[in-house]
N, C-alpha and C positions, 0 to 999 in steps of 0.2 A: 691572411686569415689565421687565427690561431686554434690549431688544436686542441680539440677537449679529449680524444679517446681516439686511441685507434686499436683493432682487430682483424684476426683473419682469420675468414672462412675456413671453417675446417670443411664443409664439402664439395664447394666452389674454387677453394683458394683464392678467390679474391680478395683485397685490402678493402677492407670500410672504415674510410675517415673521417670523424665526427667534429667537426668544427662549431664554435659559436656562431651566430648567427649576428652579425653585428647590424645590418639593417632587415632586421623582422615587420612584417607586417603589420601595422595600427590594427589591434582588432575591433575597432569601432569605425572601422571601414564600411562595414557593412551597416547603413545608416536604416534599414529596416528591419534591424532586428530588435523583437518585444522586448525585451528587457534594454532599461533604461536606468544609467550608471548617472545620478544628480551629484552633482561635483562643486565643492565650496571652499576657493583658497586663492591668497592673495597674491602667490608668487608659480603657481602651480598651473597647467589645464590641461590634464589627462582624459579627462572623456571627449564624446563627440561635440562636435560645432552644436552650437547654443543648448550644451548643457553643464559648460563651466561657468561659475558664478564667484563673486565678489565678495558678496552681502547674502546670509540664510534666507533674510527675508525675499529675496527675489527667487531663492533656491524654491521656498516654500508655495509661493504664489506662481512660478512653472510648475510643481509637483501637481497643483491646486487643477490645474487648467488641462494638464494630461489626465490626472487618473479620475479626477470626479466627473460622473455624465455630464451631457450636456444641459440634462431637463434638472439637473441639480441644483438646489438654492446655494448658489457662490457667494450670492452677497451675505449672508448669511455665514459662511465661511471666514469670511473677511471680518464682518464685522465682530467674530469670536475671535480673528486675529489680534483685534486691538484691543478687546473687553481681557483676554488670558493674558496676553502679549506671545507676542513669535516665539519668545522663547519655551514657552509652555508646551514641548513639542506634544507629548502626552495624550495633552488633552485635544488640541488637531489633530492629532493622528489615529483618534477614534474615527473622524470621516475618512482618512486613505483607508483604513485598516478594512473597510467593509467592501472595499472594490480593485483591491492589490496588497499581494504580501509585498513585504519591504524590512531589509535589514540595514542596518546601519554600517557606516563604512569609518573605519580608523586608519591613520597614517601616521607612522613612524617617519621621522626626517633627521636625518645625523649620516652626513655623510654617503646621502644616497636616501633614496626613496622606496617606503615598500608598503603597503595597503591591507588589511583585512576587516574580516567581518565584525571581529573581537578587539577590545582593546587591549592595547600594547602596556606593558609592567611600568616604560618610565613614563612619567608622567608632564614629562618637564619638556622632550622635545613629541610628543603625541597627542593627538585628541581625534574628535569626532570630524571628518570633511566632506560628510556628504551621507546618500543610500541608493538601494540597488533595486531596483522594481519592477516586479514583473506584474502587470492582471492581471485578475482572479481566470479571465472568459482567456487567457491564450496560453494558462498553463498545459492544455491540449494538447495545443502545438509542441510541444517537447517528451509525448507519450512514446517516442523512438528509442530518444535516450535515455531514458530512466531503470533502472533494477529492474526484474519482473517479480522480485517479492514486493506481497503489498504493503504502502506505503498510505500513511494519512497525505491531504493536497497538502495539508500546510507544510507535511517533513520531507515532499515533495520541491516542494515551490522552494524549501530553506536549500537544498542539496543544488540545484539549479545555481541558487543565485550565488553559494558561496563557492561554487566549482567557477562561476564565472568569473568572480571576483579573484579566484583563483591565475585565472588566464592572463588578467588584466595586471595582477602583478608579476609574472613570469616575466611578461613584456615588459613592465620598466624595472625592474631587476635585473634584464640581461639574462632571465635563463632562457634562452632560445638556438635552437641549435638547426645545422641542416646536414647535408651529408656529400662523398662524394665515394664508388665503388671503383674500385680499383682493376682492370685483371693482373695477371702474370705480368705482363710486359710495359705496367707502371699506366696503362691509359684508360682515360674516365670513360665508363662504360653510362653509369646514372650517375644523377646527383639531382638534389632539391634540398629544398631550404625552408624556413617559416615549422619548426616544429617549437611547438611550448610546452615548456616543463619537464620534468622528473624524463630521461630515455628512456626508460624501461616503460614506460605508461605512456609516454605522447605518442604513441604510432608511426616512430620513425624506423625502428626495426620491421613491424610490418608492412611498410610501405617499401621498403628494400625488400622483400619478401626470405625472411631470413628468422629464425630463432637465437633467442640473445644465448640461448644455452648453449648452442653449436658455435657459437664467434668464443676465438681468444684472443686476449687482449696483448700487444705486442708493443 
């Protein structure tokens, strides 16, 4: 395992070794979680089981069948597929828009893989691979995590999906880290693994129960 950072407790004196995490957890492991990562590329399948796709058009007509109700005219849906054509995302995306926020997803590929919400400056190896959807009715469900200043749902619902979107690229980027404590006499007291992103932000110093101010880096 390769070292990213090591320090020592200045009140414990123990060693805390910060290693990458070379087999991190899928976070689309958890196949019940509301937010739903629609994924479209040829050589690629980073989201969950049957939400990687080949073709937009099938991308579109899964988006189709998740987010619009049941009692919703689909056919109706469909046949505006074919009168605007698929690619008119636009103008489809008036019906998701009224029962799921949803942002679009971009992918950088040049020697390694990395995703966001925004697009990427080259143009040449980038474009659009998909989007990130949550429901309007389960943005609820995420009233834990959010700021307690208030927030519109929509600049709600965007902070969700691009923090998720977030996660999803820490994981195939390789920023993933876990840890192991040291005492005095060189032997692993704790250690865990599966942290994403930025140390000072993913909770791995808290989970050590330790302040990053009090660790020096050795």
């Amino acid at each position: 395992m390769e070292i990213y950072k090591k320090y020592l407790d200045n009140n414990s004196g123990n060693t805390i070794k910060i290693f990458y995490d070379e087999l991190p957890e899928n976070p689309f492991i958890d196949l019940n979680d509301p937010i739903k990562f629609y994924f479209c590329h040829k050589n690629y399948e980073i989201s969950e089981k049957d939400y990687n796709f080949k073709h937009f058009d099938d991308l579109i007509i899964k988006m189709m069948n998740d987010i619009l109700p049941k009692d919703y005219n689909k056919f109706k849906f469909v046949v505006d597929c074919y009168n605007y054509g698929i690619e008119n995302y636009d103008k489809l995306f008036d019906y998701f828009n009224k029962f799921a926020y949803i942002l679009p997803v971009y992918m950088y590929d040049h020697s390694g893989i990395t995703i966001n919400t925004i697009p990427f400056s080259c143009k040449f190896d980038s474009g659009k691979v998909g989007y990130i959807v949550l429901l309007k009715k389960h943005l609820k469900d995420f009233s834990n995590t959010l700021p307690k200043k208030a927030l519109e749902k929509s600049e709600k619902a965007c902070k969700i999906l691009k923090d998720y979107i977030t996660c999803i690229d820490d994981y195939i980027t390789g920023n993933c880290y876990g840890f192991h404590v040291e005492n005095s006499d060189g032997e692993i007291i704790d250690s865990c693994y599966g942290f994403l992103g930025d140390c000072s932000t993913n909770g791995i110093f808290e989970h050590i129960g330790v302040q990053e101010k009090n660790l020096q880096e050795i």
